[in-house]
C-alpha positions as semicolon CSV with decimal commas, in nm:
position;residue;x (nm);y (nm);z (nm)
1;X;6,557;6,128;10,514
2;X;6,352;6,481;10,437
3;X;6,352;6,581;10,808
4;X;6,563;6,871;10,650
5;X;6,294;7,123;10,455
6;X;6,484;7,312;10,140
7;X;6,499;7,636;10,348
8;X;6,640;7,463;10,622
9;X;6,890;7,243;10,407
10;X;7,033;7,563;10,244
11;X;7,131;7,733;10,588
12;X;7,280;7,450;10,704
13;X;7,498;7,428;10,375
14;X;7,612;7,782;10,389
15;X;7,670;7,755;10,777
16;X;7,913;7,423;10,696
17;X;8,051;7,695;10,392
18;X;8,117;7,977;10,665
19;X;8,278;7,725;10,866
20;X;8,483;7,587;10,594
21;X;8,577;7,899;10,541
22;X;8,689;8,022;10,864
23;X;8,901;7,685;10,917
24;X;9,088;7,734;10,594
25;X;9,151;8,132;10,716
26;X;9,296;7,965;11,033
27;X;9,565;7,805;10,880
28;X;9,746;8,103;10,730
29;X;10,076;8,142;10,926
30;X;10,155;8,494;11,064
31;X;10,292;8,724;10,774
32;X;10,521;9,077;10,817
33;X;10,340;9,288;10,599
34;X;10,416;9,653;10,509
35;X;10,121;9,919;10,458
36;X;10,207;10,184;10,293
37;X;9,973;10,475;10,291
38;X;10,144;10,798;10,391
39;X;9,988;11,033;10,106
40;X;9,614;11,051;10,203
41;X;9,409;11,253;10,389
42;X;9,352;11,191;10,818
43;X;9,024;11,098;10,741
44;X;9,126;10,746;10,486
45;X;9,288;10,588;10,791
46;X;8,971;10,531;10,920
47;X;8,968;10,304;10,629
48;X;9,336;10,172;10,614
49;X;9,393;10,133;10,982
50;X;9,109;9,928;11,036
51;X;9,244;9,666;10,791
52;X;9,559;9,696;10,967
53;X;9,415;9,626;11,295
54;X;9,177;9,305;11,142
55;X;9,509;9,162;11,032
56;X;9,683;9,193;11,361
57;X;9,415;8,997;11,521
58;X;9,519;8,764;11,329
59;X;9,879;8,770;11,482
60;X;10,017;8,966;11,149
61;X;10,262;9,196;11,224
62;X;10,182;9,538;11,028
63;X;10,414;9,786;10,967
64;X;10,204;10,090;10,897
65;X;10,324;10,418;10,691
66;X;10,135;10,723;10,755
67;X;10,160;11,072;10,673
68;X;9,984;11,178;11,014
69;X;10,045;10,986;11,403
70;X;9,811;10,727;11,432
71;X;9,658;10,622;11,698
72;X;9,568;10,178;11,793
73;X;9,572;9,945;12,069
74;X;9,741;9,644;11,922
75;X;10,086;9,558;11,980
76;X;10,133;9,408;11,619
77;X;10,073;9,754;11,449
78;X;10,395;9,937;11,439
79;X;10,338;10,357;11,330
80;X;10,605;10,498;11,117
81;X;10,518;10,885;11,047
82;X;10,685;11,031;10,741
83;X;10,644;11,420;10,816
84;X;10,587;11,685;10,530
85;X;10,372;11,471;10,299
86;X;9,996;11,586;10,348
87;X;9,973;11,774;10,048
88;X;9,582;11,725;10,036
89;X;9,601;12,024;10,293
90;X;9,714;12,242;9,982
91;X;9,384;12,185;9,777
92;X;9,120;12,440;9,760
93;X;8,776;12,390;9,947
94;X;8,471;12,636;9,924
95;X;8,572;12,824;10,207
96;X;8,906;12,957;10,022
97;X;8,860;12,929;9,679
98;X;8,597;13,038;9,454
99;X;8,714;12,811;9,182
100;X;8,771;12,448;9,255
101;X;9,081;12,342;9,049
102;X;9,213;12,097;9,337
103;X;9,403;11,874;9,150
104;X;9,611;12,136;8,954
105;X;9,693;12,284;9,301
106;X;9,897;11,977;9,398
107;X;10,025;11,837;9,055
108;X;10,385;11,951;9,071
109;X;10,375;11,717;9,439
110;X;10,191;11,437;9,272
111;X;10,482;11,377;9,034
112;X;10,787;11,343;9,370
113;X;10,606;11,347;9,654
114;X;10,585;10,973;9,638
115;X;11,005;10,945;9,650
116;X;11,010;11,219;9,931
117;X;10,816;10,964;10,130
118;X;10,997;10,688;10,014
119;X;11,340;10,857;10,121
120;X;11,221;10,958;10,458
121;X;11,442;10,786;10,745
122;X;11,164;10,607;10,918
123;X;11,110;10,424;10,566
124;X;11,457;10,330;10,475
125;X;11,533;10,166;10,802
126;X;11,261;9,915;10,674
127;X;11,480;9,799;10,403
128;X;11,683;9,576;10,584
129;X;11,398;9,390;10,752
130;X;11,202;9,114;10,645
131;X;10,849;9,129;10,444
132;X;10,590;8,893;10,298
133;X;10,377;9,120;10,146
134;X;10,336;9,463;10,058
135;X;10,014;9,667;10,083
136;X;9,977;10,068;9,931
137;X;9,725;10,348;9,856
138;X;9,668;10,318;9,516
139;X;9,772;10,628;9,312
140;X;10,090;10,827;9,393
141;X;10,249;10,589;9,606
142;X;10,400;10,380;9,373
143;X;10,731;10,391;9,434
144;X;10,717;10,168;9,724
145;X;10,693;9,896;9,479
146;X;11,078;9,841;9,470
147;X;11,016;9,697;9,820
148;X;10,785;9,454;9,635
149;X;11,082;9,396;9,383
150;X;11,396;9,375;9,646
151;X;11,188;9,134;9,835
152;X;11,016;8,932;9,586
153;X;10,655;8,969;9,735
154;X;10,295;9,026;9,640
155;X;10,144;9,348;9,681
156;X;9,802;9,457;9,735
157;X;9,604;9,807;9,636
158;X;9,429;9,956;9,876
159;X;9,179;10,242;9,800
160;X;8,974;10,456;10,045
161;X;8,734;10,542;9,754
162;X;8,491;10,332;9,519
163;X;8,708;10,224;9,240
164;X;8,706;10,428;8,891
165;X;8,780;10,379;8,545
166;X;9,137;10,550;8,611
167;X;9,207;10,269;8,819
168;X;9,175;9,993;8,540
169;X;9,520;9,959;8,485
170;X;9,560;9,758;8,845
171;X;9,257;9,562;8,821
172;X;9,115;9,517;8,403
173;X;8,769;9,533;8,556
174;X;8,551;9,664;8,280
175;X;8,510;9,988;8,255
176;X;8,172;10,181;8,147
177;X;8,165;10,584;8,193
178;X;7,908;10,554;7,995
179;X;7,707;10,431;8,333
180;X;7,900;10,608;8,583
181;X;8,151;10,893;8,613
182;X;8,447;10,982;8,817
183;X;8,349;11,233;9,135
184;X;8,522;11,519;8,979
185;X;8,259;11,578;8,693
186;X;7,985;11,529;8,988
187;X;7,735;11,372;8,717
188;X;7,457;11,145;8,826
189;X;7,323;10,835;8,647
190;X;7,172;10,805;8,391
191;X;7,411;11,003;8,219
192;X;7,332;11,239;7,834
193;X;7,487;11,215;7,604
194;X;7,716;11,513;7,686
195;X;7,770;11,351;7,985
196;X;7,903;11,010;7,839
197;X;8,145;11,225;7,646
198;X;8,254;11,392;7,945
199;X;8,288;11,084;8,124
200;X;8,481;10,906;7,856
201;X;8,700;11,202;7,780
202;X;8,736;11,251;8,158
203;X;8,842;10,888;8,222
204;X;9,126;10,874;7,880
205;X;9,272;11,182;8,039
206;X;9,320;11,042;8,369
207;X;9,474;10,719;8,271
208;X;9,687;10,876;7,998
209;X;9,807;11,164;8,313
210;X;9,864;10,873;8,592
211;X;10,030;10,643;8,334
212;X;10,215;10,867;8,091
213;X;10,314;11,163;8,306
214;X;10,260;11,042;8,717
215;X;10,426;10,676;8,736
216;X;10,702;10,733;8,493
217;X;10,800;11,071;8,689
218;X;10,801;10,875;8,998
219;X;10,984;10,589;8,823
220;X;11,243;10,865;8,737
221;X;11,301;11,022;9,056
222;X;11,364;10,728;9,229
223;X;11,638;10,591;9,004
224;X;11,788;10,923;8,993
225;X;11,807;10,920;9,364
226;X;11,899;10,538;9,388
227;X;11,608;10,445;9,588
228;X;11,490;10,224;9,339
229;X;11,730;9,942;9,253
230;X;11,895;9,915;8,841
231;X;11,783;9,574;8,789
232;X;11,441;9,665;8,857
233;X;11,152;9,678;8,571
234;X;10,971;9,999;8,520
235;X;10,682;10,123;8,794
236;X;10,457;10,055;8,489
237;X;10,512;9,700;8,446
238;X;10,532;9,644;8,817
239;X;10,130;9,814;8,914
240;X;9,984;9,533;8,717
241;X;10,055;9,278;8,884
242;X;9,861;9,370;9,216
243;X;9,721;9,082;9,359
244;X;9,395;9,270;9,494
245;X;9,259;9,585;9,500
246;X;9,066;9,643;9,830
247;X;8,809;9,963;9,798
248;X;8,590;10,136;10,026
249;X;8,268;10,053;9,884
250;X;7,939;9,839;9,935
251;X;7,925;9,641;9,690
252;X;7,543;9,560;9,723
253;X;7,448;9,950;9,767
254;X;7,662;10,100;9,455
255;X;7,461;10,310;9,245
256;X;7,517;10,182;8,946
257;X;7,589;9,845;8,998
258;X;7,906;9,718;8,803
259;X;8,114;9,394;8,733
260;X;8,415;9,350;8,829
261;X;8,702;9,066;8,841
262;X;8,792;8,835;9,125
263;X;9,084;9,069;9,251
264;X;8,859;9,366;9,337
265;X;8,753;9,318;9,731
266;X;8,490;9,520;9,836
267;X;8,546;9,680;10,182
268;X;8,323;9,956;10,213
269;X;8,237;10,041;10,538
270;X;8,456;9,842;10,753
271;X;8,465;10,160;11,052
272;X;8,122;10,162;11,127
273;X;8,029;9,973;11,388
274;X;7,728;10,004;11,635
275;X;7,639;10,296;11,875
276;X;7,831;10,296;12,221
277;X;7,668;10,447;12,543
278;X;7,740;10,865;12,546
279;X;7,948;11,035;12,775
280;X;7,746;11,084;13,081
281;X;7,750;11,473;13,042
282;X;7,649;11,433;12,646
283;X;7,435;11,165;12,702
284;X;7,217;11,420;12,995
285;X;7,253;11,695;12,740
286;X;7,107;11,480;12,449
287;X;6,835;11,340;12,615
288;X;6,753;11,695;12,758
289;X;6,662;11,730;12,414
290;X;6,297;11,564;12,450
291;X;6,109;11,444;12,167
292;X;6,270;11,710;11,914
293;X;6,580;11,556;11,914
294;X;6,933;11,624;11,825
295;X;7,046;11,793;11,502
296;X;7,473;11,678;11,425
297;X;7,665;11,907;11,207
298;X;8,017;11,854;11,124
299;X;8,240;11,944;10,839
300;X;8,460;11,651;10,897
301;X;8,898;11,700;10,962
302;X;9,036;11,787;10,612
303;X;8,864;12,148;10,643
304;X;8,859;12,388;10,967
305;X;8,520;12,489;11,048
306;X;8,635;12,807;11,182
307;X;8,788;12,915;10,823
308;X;8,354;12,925;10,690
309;X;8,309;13,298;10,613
310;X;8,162;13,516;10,884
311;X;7,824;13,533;10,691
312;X;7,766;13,156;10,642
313;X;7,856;13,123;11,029
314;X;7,553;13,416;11,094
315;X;7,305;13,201;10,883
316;X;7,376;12,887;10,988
317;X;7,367;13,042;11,392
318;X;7,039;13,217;11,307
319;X;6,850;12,888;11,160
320;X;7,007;12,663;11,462
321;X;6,847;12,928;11,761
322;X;6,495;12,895;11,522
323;X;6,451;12,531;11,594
324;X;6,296;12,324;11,830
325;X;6,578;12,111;11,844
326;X;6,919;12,092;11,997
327;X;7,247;12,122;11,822
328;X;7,546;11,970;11,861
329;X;7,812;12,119;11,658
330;X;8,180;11,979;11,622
331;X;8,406;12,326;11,641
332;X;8,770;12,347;11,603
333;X;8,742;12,680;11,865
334;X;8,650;12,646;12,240
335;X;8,366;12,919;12,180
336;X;8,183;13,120;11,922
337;X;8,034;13,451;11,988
338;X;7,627;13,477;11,949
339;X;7,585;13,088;12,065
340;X;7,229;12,973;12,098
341;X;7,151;12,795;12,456
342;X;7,042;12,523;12,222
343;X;7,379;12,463;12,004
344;X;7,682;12,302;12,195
345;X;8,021;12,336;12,077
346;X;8,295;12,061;12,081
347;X;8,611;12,005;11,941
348;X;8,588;11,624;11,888
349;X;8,237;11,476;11,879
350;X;8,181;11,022;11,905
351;X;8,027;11,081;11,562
352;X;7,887;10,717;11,524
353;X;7,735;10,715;11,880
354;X;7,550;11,035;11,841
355;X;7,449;10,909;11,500
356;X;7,330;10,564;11,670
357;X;7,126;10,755;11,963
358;X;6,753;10,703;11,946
359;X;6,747;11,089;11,952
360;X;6,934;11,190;11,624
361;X;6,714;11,283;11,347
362;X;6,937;11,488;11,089
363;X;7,349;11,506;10,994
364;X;7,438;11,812;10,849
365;X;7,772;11,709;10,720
366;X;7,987;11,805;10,502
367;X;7,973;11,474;10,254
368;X;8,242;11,296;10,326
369;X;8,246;10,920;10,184
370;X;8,344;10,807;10,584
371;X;8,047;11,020;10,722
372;X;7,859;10,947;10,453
373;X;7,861;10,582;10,551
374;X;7,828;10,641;10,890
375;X;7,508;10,779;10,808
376;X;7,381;10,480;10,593
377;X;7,483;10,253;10,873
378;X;7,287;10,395;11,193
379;X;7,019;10,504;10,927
380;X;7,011;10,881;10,963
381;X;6,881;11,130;10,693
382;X;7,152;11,405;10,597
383;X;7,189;11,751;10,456
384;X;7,490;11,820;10,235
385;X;7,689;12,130;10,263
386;X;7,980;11,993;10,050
387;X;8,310;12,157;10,076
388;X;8,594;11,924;9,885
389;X;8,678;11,735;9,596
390;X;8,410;11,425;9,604
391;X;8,151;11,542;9,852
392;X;7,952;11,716;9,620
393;X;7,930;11,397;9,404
394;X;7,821;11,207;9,767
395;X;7,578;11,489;9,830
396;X;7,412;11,534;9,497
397;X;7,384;11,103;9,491
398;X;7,205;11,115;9,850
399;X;6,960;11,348;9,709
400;X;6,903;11,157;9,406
401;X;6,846;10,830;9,631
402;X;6,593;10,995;9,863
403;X;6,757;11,004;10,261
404;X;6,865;11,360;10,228
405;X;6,939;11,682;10,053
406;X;7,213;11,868;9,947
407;X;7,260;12,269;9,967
408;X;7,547;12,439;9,806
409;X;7,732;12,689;9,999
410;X;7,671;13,008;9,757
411;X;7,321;12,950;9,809
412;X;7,278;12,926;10,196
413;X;7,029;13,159;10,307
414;X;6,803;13,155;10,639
415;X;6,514;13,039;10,450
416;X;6,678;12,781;10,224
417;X;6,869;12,637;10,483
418;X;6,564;12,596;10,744
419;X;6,373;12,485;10,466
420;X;6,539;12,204;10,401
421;X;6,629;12,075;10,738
422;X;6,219;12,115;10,863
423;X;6,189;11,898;10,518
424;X;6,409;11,643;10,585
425;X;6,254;11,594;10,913
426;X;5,891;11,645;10,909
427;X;5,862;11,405;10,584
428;X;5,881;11,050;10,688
429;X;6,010;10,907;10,332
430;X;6,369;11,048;10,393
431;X;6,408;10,861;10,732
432;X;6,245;10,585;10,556
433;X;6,486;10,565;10,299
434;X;6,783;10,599;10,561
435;X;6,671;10,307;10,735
436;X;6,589;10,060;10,452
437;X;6,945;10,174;10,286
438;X;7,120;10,087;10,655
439;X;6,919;9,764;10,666
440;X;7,077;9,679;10,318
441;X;7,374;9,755;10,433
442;X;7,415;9,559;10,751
443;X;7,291;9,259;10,554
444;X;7,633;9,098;10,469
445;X;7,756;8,722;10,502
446;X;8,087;8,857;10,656
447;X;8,172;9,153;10,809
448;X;8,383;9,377;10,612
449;X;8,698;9,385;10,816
450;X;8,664;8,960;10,809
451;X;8,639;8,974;10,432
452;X;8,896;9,180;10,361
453;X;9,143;8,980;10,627
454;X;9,006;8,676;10,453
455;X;9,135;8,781;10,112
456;X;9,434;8,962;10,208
457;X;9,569;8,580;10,359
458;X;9,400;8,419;10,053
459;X;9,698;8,611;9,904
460;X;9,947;8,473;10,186
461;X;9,852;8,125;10,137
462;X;9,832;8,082;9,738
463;X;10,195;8,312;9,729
464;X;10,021;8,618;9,522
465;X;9,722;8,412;9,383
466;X;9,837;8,509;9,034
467;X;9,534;8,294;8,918
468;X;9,306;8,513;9,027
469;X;9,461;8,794;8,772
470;X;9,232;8,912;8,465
471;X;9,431;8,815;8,121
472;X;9,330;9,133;8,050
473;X;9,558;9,290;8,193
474;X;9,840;9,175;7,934
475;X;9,617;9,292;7,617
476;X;9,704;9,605;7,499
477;X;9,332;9,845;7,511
478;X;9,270;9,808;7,138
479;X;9,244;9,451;7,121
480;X;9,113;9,423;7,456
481;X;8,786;9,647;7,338
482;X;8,836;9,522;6,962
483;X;8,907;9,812;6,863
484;X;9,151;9,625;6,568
485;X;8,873;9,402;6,492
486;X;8,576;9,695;6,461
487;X;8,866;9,915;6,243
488;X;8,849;9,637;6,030
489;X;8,511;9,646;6,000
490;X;8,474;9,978;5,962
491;X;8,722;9,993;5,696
492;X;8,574;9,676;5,486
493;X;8,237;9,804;5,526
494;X;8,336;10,136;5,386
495;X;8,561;10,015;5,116
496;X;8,261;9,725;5,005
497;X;8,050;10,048;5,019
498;X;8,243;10,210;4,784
499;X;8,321;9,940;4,549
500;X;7,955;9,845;4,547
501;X;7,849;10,210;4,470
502;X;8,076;10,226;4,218
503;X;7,997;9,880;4,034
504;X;7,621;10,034;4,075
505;X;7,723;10,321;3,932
506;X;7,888;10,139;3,611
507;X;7,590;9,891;3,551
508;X;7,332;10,165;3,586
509;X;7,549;10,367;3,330
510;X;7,597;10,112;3,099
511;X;7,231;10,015;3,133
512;X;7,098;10,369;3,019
513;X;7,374;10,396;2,763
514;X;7,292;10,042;2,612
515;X;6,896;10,213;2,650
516;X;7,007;10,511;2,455
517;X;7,203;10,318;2,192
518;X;6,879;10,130;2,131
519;X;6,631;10,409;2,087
520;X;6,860;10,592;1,865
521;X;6,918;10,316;1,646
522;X;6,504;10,271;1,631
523;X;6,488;10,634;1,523
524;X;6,752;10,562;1,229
């Protein structure tokens, strides 16, 4: 029968796939399952905990290690707080430090901060209870694999970042810094060819620093302080054998695309959701707004707002009160001397419903992956004013794709900084842009919470799904990029070079000498 067109036939078969799917996800039996992130900053729970709370829905029980109180609803999420870890605090921003050396600030902790964690009392009274699979923060947190080796259980990485060359070690995905850089260098593709040899320099120091100097110092301290059993292999054999490696990252939207192998899950994304209803007293003051609209502006939780320098918070007052629209401004203070009537203050702002309102027509954030996401999803155009580690890199990409602009701090002025937010605004192409790149990104066959859930018990039911895991990850680096084999190369071209040079050499001596010979004996 062809009552079925080919359209037709092929949404039906995905439809019986999906279903498929969701019937073999239904058969995974309830799992104990540690997550341990306590070293990370308040704002990558909003990618961790939401994993944590997908997987409880599914009647796992999570235990969940965090360096700051968390807040859920479910009853299968247990907090333990290990105090005295957030040593992200320490790192420099633009408000404090005119230089921006932020990983040097907190490389002593990097090395034992890990064990500190590790010893911490909440933590050890997990040792005696049962697990089935362990999932950490990739980077720094290593040392929670001797749960994975005392209990004989899969672990999973978990990054609230898009995934870099330094990470190669846990996953073998190829690795090109020749396309795309880490966020440190803050160098946008297509890269020169200075900035390939940055990136490649860039990338060898990181992996030789995380797997020459970081891991074994951790490995170290916790034997010395018998955290970490005898018996058990290094930290450096152990972090290859991760059975995923979840990221925060669209796949579909990364700029440049990349390959990757079958253990990297793409997550990206997975705490936006759509816009809820305002508070009735925001909701009157936004819509007060009119047809202007509402401008949002917050520098996100890792940096106090009241810390900015007293003439940044005079500019940025002075270009608010000059525009037509209102302001809603997310203030660690309950007032700020010189308020406009069109700026409101607040201490905590619903970020994603403001950003959903019909009314919203710029961000002015601080570039934040999280917020930068949030903006993607509800499809609003932003202005960077960067003041930490990867936000510049997030900023300076935005402006490259064309939904916003980015302004650095030393160069805020009144007329720069109106400038670019009447831009942003009164040219349709960046809201354009927005929306198209929000389309794009809703467009997914699963939700990202479902497909993360849905590959975290693909782990559960195949015990580790070693099959998924790259060979590659067993090859030492110079056969793995033939490195021996183009050596070889190198060599026997050079040495077939030289021998053929010289044998050149000889035949075109002997050739004029043999010419020579002859003409002299024709002159005698």
């Amino acid at each position: 029968m062809t009552l079925l067109g080919k359209p037709t036939t092929v949404v039906v078969a995905a439809m019986v796939a999906m279903v498929a799917m969701v019937a073999m996800v239904q058969q995974t039996q309830a799992a104990r399952i540690l997550m341990a992130v306590p070293i990370v900053t308040k704002s990558h729970n909003n990618f961790f905990m939401p994993i944590a709370e997908h997987l409880a829905r599914r009647n796992h029980t999570v235990t969940y290690v965090a360096g700051y109180e968390q807040y859920n609803e479910s009853p299968n999420v247990e907090v333990v707080v290990v105090p005295g870890v957030q040593i992200f605090e320490k790192m420099p921003n633009r408000f404090t430090h005119k230089t921006f050396d932020a990983v040097i600030a907190i490389y002593d902790d990097m090395k034992t901060i890990c064990v500190e964690a590790l010893a911490s009392e909440g933590v050890q009274r997990l040792r005696n209870e049962k697990i089935d699979l362990v999932i950490l923060h990739v980077g720094i947190t290593e040392c929670f694999l001797s749960f994975v080796h005392e209990q004989k259980v899969p672990f999973i990485f978990v990054n609230p970042n898009k995934i870099s060359g330094a990470h190669d070690y846990a996953t073998r995905s190829p690795a090109f810094p020749a396309l795309v850089s880490n966020f440190f260098l803050e160098l946008l593709p297509p890269l020169t060819f200075t900035g390939r040899m940055l990136s490649t320099l860039h990338d060898l120091m990181w992996r030789a620093c995380n797997q020459g100097i970081l891991i074994p110092s951790q490995d170290r301290e916790c034997r010395a302080r018998k955290l970490c059993p005898e018996d058990m292999p290094s930290l450096g054999e152990i972090v290859v054998n991760a059975s995923l490696f979840i990221t925060n990252s669209v796949r579909t939207m990364e700029n440049p695309t990349l390959p990757y192998t079958p253990t990297v899950v793409h997550a990206g994304g997975i705490h936006c959701r759509p816009a809820e209803p305002l508070p009735e007293d925001l909701q009157q003051w936004v819509a007060g707004a009119g047809k202007p609209g509402v401008i949002l502006f917050s520098l996100g939780s890792l940096v106090k707002s009241s810390n900015m320098p007293e003439e940044y918070r005079k500019v940025l007052l002075e270009v608010f009160g000059s525009l037509q629209q209102r302001v809603l401004w997310k203030w660690d203070e309950d007032a700020m001397e010189g308020l406009p009537p069109n700026v409101r203050l607040s201490k905590w702002l619903p970020q994603q419903d403001i950003l959903g309102h019909p009314q919203a027509r710029l961000f002015i954030t601080h570039g934040g992956l999280f917020s930068t996401q949030e903006a993607t999803y509800h499809g609003v155009p932003v202005l960077g004013l960067p003041v930490h580690v990867d936000q510049h890199h997030n900023m300076k990409l935005v402006q490259q794709e064309g939904w916003g602009r980015v302004l650095d701090w030393k160069d805020l002025t009144y007329d720069r900084l109106r400038g670019h937010i009447l831009q942003i605004m009164d040219e349709p192409t960046f809201r354009e842009e927005a929306q198209r790149r929000a389309r794009v990104m809703r467009d997914q066959p699963m939700s990202p919470g479902d497909w993360a859930t849905y590959w975290v018990e693909y782990v559960l039911r195949h015990q580790g799904a070693r099959h998924l895991r790259s060979p590659a990850l067993d090859i030492p680096w110079y056969e793995l990029y033939n490195f021996d084999v183009w050596a070889v190369v190198v060599v026997v071209t050079l040495v077939a070079g030289v021998l053929a040079s010289w044998l050149s050499y000889r035949i075109l001596r002997a050739l004029i000498g043999c010419c020579c010979r002859a003409r002299k004996t024709k002159k005698d």
